[in-house]
DONUSE-522030 format. One record per residue: x, y, z of N, C-alpha, C in turn. Coordinates in steps of 0.001 Angstrom, whole numbers, plus 524288, in hexadecimal, padded with zeros to 5 digits. Layout:
! residues N
+-------+-------+-------+-------+-------+-------+-------+-------+-------+
:  n.c1 :  n.c2 :  n.c3 : ca.c1 : ca.c2 : ca.c3 :  c.c1 :  c.c2 :  c.c3 :
+-------+-------+-------+-------+-------+-------+-------+-------+-------+
:     X :     Y :     Z :     X :     Y :     Z :     X :     Y :     Z :
...
+-------+-------+-------+-------+-------+-------+-------+-------+-------+
! end
This chain:
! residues 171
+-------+-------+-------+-------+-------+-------+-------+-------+-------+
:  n.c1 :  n.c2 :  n.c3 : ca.c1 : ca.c2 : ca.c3 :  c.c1 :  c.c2 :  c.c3 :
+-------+-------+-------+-------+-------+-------+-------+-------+-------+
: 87AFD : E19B9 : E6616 : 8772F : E16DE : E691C : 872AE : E1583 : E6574 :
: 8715E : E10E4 : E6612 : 86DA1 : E1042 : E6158 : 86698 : E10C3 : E6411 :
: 86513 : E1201 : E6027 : 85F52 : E128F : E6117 : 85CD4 : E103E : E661D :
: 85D3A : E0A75 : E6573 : 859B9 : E07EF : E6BAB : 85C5A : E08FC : E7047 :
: 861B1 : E0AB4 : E6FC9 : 86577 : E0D91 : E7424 : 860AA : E128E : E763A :
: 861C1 : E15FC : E7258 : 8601B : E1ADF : E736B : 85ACF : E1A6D : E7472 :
: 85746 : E172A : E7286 : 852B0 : E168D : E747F : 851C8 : E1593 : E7AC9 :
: 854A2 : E0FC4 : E7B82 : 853FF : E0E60 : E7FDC : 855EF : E1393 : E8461 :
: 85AB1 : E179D : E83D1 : 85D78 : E18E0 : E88BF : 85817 : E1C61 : E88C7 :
: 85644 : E1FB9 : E8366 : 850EA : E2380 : E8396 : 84D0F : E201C : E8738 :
: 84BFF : E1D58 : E876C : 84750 : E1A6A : E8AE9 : 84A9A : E19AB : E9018 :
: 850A1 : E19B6 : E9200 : 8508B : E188C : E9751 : 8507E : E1E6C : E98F2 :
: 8521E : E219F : E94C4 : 852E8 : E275D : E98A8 : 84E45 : E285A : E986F :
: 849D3 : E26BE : E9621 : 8456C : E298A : E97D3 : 8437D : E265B : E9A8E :
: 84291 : E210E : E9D0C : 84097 : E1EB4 : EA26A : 84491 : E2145 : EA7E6 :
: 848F1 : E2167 : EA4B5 : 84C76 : E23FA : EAA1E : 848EA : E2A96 : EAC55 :
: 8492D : E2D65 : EA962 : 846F3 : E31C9 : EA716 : 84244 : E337D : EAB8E :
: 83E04 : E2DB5 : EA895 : 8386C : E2E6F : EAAF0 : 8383D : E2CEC : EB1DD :
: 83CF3 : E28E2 : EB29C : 83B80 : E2769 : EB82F : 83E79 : E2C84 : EBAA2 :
: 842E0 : E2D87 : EB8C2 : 842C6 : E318D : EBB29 : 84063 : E3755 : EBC64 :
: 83C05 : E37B9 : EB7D3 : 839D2 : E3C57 : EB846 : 836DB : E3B91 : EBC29 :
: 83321 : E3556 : EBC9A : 82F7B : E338E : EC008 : 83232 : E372C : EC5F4 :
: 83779 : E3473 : EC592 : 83910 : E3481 : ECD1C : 839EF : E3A0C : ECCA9 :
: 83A5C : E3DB2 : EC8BA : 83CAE : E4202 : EC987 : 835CA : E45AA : ECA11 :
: 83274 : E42E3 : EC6FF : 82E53 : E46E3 : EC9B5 : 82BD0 : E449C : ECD06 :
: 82C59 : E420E : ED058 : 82A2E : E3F48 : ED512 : 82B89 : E4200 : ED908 :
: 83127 : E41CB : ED9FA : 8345D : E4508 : EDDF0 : 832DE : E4C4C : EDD2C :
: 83391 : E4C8C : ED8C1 : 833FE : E5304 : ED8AF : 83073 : E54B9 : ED4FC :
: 82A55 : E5440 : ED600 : 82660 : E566F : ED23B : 82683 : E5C4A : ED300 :
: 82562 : E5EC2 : ED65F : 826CA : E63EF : ED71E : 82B8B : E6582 : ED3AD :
: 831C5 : E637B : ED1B6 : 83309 : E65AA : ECF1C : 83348 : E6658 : EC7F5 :
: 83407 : E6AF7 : EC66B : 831D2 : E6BF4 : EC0A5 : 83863 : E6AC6 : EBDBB :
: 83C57 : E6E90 : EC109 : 8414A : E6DE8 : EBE6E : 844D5 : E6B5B : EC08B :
: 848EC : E67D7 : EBDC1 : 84BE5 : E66A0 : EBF52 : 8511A : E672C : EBF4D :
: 853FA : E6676 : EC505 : 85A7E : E66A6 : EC4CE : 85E4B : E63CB : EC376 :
: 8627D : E63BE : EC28D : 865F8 : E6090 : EBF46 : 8656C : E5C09 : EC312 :
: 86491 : E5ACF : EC77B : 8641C : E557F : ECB1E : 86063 : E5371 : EC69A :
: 85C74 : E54FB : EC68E : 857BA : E52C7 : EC50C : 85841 : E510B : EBF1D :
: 85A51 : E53B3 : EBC76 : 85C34 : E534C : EB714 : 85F20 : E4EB2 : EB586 :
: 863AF : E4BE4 : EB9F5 : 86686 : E47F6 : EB9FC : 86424 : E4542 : EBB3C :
: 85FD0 : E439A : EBEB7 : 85DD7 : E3FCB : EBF82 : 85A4E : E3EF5 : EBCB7 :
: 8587B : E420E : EBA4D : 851F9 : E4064 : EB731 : 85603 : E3F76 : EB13B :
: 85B14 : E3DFF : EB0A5 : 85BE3 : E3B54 : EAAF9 : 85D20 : E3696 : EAB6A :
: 85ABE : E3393 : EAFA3 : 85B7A : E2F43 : EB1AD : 86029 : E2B04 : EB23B :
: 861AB : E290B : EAEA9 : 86932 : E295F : EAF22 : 86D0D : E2A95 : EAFA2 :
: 86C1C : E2FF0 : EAD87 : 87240 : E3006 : EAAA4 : 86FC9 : E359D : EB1CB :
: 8740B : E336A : EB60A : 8749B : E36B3 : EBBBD : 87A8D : E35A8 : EBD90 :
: 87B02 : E3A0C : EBE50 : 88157 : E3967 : EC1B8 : 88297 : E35D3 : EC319 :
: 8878C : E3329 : EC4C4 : 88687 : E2DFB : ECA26 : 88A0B : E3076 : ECD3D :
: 88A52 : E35A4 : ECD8F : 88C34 : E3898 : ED507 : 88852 : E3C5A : ED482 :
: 8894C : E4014 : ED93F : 88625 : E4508 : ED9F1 : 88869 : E4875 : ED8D7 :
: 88782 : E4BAA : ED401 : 88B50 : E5095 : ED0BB : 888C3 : E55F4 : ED305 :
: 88BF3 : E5A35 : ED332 : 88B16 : E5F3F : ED3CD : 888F7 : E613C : ECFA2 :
: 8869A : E6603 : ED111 : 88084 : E687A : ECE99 : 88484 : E68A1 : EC9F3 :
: 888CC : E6B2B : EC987 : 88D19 : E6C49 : EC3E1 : 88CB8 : E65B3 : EBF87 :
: 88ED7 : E62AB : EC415 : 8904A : E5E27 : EC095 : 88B14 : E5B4E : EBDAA :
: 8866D : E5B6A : EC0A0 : 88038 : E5A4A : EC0A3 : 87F8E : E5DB4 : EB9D5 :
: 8812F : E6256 : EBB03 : 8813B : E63D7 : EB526 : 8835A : E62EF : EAFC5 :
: 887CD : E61CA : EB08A : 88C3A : E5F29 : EAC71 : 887F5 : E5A82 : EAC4C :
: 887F6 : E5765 : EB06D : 885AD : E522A : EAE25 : 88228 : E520A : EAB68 :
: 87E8C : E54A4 : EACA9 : 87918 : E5629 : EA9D2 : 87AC5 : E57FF : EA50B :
: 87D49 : E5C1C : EA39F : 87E8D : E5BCA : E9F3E : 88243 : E5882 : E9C4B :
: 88519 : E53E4 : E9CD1 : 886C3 : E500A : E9AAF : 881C2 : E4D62 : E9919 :
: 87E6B : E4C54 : E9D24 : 87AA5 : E47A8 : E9BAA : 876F4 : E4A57 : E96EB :
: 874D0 : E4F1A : E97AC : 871E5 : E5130 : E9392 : 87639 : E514F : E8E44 :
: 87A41 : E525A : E8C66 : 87DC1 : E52EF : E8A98 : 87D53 : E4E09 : E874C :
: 87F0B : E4A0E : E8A2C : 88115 : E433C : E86B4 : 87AFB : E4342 : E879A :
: 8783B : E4179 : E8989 : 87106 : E40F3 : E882D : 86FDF : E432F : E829C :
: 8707C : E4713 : E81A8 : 86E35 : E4A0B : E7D33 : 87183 : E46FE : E7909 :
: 87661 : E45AD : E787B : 879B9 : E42E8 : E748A : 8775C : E3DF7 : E74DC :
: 8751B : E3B23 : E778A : 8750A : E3628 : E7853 : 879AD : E324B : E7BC9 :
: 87DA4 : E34B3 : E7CE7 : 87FD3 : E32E1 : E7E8C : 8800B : E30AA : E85FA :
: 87C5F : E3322 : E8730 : 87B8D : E3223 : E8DDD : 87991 : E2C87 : E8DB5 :
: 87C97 : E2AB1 : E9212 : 87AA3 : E22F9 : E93FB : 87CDD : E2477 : E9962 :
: 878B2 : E20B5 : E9D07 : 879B4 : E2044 : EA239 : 87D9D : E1E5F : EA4C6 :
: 88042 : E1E28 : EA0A8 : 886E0 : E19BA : EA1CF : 88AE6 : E1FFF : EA1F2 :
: 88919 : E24BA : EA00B : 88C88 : E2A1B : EA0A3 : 88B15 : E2A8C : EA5F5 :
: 887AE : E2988 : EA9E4 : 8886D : E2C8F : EAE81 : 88E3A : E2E82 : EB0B7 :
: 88EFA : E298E : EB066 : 89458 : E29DA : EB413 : 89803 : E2EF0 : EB266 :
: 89A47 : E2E94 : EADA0 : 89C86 : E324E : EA9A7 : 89AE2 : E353A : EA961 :
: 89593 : E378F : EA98A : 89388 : E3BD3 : EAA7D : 894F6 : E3DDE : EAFAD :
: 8922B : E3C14 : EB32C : 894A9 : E3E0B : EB998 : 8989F : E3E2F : EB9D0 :
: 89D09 : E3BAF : EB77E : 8A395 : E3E4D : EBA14 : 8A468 : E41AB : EB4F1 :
: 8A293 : E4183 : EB13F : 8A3C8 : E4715 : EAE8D : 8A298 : E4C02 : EAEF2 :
: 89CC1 : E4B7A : EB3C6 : 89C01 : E5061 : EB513 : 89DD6 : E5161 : EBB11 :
: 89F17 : E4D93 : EBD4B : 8A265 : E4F7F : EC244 : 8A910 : E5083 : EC005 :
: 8AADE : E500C : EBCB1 : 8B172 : E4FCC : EBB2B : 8AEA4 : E5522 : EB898 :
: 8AD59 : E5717 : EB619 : 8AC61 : E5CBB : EB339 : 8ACB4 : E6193 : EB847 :
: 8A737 : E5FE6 : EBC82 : 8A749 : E61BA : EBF22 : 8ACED : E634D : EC1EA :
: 8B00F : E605F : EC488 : 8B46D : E5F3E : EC6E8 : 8B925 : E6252 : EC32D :
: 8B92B : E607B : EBEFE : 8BE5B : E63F0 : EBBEB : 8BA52 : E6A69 : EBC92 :
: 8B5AF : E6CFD : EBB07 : 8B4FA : E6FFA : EBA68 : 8B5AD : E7422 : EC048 :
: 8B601 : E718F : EC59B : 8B76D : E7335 : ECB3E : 8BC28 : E7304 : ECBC1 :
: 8BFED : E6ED3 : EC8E4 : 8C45F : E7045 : EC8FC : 8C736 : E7582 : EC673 :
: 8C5A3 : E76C9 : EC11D : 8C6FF : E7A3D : EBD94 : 8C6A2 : E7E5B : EBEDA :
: 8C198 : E7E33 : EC268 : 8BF33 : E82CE : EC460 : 8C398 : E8702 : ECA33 :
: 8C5B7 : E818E : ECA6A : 8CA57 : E81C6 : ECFD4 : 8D03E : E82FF : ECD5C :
: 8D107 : E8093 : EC87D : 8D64E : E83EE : EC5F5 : 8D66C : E8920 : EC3A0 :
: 8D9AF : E8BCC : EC4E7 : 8DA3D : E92AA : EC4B8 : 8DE3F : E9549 : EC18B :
: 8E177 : E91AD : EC24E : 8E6FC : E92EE : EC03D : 8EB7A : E8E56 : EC163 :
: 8EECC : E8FA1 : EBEF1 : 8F515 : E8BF0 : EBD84 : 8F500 : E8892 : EC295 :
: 8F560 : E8C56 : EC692 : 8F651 : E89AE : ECC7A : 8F2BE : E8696 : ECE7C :
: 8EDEB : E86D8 : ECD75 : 8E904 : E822A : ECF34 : 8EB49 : E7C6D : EC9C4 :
: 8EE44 : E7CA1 : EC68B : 8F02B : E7857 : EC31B : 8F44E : E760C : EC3F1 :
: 8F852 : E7816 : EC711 : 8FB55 : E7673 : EC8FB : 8FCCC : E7836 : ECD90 :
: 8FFF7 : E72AC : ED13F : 9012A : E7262 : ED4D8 : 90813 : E73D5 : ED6CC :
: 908F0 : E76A8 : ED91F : 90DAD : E7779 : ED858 : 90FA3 : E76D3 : EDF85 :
: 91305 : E7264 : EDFCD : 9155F : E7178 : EE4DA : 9198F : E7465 : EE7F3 :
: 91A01 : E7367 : EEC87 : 91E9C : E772F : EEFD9 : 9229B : E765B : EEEE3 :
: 9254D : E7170 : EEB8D : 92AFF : E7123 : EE9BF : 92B89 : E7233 : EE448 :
: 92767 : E758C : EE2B2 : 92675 : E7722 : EDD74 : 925CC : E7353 : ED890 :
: 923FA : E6FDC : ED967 : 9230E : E6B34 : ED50C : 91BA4 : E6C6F : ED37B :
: 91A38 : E6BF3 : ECFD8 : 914A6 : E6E1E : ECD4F : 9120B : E6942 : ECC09 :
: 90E28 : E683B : ECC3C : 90978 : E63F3 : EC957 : 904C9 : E656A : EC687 :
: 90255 : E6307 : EC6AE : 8FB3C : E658D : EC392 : 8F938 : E64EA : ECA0A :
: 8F502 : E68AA : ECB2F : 8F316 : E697C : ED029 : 8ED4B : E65C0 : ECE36 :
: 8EC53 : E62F7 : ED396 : 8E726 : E60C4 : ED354 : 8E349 : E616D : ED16E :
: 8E229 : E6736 : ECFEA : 8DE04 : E6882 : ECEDB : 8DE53 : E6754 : EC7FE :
: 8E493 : E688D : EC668 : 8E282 : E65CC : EC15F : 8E2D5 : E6189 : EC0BF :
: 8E49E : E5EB9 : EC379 : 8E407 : E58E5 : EC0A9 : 8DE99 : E5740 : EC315 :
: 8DD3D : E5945 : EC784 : 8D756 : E5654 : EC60B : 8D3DE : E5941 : EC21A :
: 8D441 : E5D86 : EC0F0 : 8D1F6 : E5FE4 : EBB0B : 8D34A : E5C82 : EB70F :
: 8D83E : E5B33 : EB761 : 8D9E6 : E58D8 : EB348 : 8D5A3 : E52AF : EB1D5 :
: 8D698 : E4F58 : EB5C5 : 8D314 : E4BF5 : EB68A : 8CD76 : E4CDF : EB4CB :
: 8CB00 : E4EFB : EB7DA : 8C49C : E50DB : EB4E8 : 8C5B5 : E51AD : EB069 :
: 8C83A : E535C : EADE1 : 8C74C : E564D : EA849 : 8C828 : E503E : EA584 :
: 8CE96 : E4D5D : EA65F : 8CF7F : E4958 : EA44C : 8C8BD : E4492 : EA485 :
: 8C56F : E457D : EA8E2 : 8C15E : E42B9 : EA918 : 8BCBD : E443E : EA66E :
: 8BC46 : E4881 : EA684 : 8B817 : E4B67 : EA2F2 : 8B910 : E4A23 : E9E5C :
: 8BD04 : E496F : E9B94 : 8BE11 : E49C7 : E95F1 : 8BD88 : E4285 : E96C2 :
: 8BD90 : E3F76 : E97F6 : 8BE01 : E3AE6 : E98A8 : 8B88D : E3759 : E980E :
: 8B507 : E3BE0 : E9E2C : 8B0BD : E39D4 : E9CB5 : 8ACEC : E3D66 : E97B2 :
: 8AD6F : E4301 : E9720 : 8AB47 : E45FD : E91FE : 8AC23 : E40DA : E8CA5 :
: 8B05C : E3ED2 : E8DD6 : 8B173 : E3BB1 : E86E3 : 8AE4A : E3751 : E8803 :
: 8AD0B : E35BD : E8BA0 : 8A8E7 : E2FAF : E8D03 : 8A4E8 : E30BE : E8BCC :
: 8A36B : E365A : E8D3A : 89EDF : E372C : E8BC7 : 89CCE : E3A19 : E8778 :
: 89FAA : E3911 : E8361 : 8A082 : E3D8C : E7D2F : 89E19 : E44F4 : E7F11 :
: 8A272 : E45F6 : E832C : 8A13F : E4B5C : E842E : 8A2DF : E5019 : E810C :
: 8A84A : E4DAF : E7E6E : 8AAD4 : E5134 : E7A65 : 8A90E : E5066 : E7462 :
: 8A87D : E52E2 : E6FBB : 8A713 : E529C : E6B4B : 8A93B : E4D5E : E68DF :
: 8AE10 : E4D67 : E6AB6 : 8B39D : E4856 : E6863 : 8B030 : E41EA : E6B22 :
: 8AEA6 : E42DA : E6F9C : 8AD2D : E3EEE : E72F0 : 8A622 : E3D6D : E6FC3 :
: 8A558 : E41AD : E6EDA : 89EE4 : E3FDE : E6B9F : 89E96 : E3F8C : E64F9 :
: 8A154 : E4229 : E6565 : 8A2E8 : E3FF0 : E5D84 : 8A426 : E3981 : E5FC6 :
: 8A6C5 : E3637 : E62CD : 8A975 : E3289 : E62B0 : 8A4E9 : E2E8F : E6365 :
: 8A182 : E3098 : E6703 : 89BF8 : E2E8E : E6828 : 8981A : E2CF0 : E63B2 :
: 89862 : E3178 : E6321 : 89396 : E3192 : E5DCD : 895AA : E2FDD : E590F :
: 89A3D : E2F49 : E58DC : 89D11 : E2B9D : E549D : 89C0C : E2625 : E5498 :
: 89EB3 : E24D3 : E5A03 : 89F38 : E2024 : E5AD0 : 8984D : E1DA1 : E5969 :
: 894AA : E1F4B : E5B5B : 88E6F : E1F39 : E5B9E : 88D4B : E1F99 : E5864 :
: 88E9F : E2343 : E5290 : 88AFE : E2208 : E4F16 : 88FAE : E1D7B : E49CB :
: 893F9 : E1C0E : E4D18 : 897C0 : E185E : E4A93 : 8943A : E12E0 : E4C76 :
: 8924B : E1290 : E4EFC : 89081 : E0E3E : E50BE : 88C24 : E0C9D : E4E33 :
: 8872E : E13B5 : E4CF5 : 8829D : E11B2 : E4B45 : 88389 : E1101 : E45A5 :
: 88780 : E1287 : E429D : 88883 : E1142 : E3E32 : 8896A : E09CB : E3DE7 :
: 88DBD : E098D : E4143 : 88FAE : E037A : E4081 : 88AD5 : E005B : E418D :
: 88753 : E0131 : E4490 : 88306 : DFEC3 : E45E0 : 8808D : DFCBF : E406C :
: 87F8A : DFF78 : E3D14 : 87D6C : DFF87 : E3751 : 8809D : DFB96 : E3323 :
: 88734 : DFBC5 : E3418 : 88A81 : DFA3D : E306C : 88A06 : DF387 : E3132 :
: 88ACB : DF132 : E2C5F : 88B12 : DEBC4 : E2C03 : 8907B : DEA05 : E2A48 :
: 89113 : DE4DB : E2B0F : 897F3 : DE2D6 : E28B6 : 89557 : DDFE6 : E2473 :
: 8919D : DDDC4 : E22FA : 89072 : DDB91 : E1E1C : 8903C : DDD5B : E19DF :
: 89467 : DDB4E : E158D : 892D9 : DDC6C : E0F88 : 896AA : DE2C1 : E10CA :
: 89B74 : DE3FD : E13F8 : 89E59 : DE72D : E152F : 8A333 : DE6A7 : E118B :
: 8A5E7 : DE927 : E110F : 8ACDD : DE7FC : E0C4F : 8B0A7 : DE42A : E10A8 :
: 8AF85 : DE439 : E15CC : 8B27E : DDF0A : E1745 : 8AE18 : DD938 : E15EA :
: 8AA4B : DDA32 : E1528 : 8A697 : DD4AC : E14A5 : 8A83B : DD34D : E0E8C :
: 8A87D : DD60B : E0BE4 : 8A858 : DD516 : E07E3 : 8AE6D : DD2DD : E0626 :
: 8B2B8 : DD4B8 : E08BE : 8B7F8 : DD3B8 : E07E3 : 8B878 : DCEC5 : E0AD6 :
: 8B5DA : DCDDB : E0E6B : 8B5CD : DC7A1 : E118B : 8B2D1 : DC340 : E0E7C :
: 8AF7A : DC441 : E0A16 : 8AC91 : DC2E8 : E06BD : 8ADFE : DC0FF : E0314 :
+-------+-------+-------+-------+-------+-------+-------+-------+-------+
! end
């Protein structure tokens, strides 16, 4: 991201920032600390777009502090953010519900066997987590690829084709 990038988003998160501190001490001067509600809303964009449980409210929060601190948070992750922390949530209630062999498979009255529901929708979340984690360089492999690609760019930014060994061979 180049400089007037990073300048400009620094000046919207902090007008986002200030109006929201405005409405946030208007409403609630009496309070000193705040709860993770309050925490999501006073970072002015980057907010769920459903209503997450106190669990998932946390994951998110820590995604957003997480890619924020890298630079990598834009208001275009909401979305990806919110179903990565409701699909975490969801595989982690499922997992929580498998016990053993028999909660993994399903085994019928004419004796024929399958994968039981519970894993294939585990299966699913996980297949989505890892889907949206790589969108959002969550794994080391996924942010080496990032920060490659990013500082491949601020390099090329610099490079010229003039007076190069193909200019000169066309010459």
């Amino acid at each position: 991201m180049s400089q007037e990038n990073k300048d400009r988003l620094k000046a919207l998160k902090s007008l986002n920032l200030a109006e929201n501190e405005k409405k946030f001490n208007t409403k609630n001067e009496h309070k000193t600390s705040e709860n993770e509600d309050e925490q999501i809303t006073r970072r002015g964009s980057i907010n769920p777009i459903c209503k997450l449980s106190h669990r998932e409210k946390k994951y998110f929060n820590a995604l957003v502090e997480f890619l924020d601190a890298r630079g990598l948070l834009e208001a275009v992750d909401t979305l990806l953010l919110t179903m990565l922390a409701k699909n975490v949530s969801l595989w982690r209630e499922i997992s929580e519900r498998i016990k053993g062999v028999d909660d993994l498979i399903q085994v019928y009255e004419n004796g024929t066997s399958n994968v039981s529901g519970l894993q294939s929708a585990k299966d699913k979340s996980e297949a989505a987590i890892l889907r949206l984690s790589a969108k959002l360089g969550l794994s080391p492999l996924d942010r080496a690829k990032l920060f490659g690609a990013s500082s491949t760019l601020e390099i090329a930014k610099t490079k010229t084709n003039d007076g190069d060994d193909l200019d000169n061979f066309l010459n």
